[in-house]
C-alpha positions as CSV (number, residue, x, y, z in Angstrom):
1,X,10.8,6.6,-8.2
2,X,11.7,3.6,-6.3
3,X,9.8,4.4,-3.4
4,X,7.0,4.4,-5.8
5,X,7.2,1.1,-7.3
6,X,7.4,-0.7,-4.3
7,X,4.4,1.5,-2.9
8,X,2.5,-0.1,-5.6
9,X,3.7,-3.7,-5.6
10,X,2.7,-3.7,-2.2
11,X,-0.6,-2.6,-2.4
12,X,-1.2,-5.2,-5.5
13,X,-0.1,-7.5,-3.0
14,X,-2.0,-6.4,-0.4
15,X,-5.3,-6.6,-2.5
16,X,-4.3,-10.1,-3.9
17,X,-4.0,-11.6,-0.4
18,X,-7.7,-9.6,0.7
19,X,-9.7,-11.8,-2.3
20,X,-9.6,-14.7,0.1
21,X,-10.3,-13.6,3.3
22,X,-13.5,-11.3,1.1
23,X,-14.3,-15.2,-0.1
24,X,-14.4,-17.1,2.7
25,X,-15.4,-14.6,5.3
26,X,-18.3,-13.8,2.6
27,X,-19.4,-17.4,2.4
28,X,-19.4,-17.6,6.4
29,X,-21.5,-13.9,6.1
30,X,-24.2,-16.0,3.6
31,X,-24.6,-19.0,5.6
32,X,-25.6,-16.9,8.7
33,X,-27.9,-15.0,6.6
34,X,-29.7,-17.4,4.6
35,X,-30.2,-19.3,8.5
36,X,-31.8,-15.8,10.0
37,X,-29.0,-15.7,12.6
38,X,-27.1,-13.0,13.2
39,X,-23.2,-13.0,12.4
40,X,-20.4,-13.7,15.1
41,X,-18.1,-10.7,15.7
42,X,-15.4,-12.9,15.2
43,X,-16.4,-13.1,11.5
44,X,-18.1,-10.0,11.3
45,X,-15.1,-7.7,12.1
46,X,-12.2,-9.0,9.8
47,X,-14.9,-9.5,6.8
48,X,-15.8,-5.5,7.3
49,X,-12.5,-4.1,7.6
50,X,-11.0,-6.4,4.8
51,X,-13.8,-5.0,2.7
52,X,-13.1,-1.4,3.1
53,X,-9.8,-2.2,3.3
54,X,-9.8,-2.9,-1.0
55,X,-12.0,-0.2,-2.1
56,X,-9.2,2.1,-0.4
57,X,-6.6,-0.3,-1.9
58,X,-8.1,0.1,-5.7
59,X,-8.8,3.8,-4.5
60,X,-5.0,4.6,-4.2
61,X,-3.8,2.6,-6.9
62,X,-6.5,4.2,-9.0
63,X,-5.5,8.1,-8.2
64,X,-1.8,7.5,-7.0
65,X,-0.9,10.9,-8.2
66,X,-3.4,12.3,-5.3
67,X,-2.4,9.8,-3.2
68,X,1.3,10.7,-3.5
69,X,0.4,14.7,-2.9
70,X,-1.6,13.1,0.1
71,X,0.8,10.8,1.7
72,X,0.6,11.6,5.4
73,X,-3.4,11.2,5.4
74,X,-2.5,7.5,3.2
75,X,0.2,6.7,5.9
76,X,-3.0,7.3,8.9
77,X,-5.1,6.0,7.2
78,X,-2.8,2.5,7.0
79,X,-1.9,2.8,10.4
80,X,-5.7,2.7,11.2
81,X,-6.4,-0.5,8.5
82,X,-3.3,-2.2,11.4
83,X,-5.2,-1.3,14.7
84,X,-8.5,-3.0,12.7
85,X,-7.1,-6.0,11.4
86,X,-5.3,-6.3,14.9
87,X,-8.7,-6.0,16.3
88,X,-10.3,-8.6,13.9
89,X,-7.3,-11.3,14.3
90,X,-7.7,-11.2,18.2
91,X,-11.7,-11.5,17.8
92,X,-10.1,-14.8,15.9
93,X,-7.8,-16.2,18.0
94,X,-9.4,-18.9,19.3
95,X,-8.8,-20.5,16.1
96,X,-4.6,-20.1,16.3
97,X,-4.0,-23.6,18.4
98,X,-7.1,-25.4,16.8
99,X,-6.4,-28.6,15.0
100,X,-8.5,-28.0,11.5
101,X,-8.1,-32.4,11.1
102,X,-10.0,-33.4,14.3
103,X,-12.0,-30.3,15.5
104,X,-15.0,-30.3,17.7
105,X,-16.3,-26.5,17.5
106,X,-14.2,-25.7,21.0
107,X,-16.1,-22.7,22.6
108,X,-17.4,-21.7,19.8
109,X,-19.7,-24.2,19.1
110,X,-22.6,-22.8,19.6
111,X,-22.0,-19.5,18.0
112,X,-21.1,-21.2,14.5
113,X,-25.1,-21.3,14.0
114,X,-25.4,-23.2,10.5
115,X,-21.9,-24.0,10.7
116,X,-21.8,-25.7,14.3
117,X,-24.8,-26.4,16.9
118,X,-27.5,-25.6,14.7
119,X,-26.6,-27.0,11.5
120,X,-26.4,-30.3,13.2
121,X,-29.8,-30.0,13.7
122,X,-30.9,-28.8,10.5
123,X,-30.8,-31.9,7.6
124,X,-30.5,-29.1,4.6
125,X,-27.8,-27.6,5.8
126,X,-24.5,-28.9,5.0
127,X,-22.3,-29.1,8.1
128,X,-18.1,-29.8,7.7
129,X,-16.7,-28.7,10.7
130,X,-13.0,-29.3,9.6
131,X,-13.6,-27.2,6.4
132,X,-15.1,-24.5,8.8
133,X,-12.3,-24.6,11.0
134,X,-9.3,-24.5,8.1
135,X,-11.3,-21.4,6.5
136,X,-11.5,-19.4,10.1
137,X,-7.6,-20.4,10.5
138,X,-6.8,-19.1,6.7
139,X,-8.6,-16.0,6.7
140,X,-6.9,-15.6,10.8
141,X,-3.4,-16.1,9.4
142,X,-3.9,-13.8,6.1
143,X,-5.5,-11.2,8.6
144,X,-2.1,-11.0,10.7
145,X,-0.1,-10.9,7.1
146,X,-2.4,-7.8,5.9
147,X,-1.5,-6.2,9.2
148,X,2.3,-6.5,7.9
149,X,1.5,-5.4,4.5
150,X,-0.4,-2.5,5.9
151,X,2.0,-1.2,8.0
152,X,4.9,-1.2,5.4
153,X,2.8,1.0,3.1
154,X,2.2,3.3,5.8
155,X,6.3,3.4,6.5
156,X,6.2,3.8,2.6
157,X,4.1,6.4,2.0
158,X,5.9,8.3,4.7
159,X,8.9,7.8,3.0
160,X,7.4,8.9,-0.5
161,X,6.1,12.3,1.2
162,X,9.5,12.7,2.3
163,X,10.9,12.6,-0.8
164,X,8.8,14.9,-2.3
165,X,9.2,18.0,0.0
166,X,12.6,17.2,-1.0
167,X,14.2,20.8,-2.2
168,X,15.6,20.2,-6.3
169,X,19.0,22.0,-6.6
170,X,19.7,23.9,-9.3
171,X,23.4,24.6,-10.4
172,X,23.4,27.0,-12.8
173,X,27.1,28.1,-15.2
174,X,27.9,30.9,-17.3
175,X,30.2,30.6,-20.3
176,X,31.8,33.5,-21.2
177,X,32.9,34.3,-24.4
178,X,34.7,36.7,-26.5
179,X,33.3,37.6,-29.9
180,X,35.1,37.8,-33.2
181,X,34.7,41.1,-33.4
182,X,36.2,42.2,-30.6
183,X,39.3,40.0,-31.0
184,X,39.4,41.5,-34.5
185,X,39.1,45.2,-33.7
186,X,41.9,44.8,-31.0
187,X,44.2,42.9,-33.2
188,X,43.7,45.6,-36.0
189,X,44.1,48.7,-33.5
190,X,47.2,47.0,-32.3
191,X,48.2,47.2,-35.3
192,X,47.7,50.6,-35.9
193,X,49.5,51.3,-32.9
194,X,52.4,49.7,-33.9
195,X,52.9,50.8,-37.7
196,X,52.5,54.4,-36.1
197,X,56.0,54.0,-34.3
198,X,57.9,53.2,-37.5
199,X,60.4,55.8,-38.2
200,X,60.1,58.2,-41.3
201,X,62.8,59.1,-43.1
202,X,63.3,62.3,-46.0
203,X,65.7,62.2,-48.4
């Protein structure tokens, strides 16, 4: 029962903290869009797996009973969300040792399209490098905390299978009684048996 309740908090916890990264990685997805440019795999790769990472979030919370008869395939399927969002913080680590106040783009530069080279060249579109540069660093540091949160509920759902296959003992007592009747029909033969021995005498 415990092991259930923290299952759950942690996977409301893990979908609160996947909103933001959805948000800003969404808004970095829309600006590379509306330019005709195609996305940068360092955006591209944590905005994919942090999508399909809450439909199977809401999917588990939705049918937990399944997902508790299920929880070796949940546990894999976890333990793959932590080798993604691995793969989708290293595609951002560039942005770890950046300073979001003063930033010039780095090496990157060029490859943040409407957000970097090109949007300096293009008067409609807005261009805030620093904003660009904390948004990148938020979603990079809530990327490394969904690969903690992911690989507790895996440990968790392990944990809940275990419990389950756990064998329920049974301790079963008999009371046995004596009935009424029987303590009556001994007393009364008893008795019997004894009035039977008193002497008779004849005058």
């Amino acid at each position: 029962m415990i092991g259930d309740v923290f299952f759950i908090f942690n996977r409301l916890v893990e979908f609160v903290f996947l909103i933001p990264i959805i948000g800003m990685l969404a808004y970095f997805v829309n600006g590379y869009l509306n330019a005709n440019m195609l996305t940068p795999t360092y955006v591209l790769v944590l905005f994919i797996v942090s999508v399909i990472a809450a439909f199977w979030v809401l999917d588990t919370l939705v049918r937990f009973s399944t997902t508790k008869r299920s929880a070796y395939f949940v546990a894999f399927v976890d333990l793959c969300f932590v080798g993604a969002f691995i793969a989708g913080v290293y595609e951002l680590r560039f942005i770890a040792s950046a300073n979001c106040s003063h930033w010039n783009g780095g090496s990157v530069w060029v490859s943040l399209g409407p957000f970097g080279a090109y949007g300096s060249q293009v008067d409609h579109l807005s261009l805030d490098v620093n904003k660009t540069c904390a948004m990148l660093k938020a979603s990079f540091a809530l990327g490394i905390m969904e690969t903690i949160f992911f690989l507790w509920t895996a440990l968790l759902a392990l944990f809940i299978h275990k419990r389950a296959r756990e064998p329920v003992v049974v301790k079963e007592t008999t009371v046995r009684r004596r009935s009424h009747s029987s303590r009556r029909g001994h007393s009364s033969s008893h008795r019997h048996r004894s009035s039977s021995r008193r002497p008779h005498y004849v005058v």
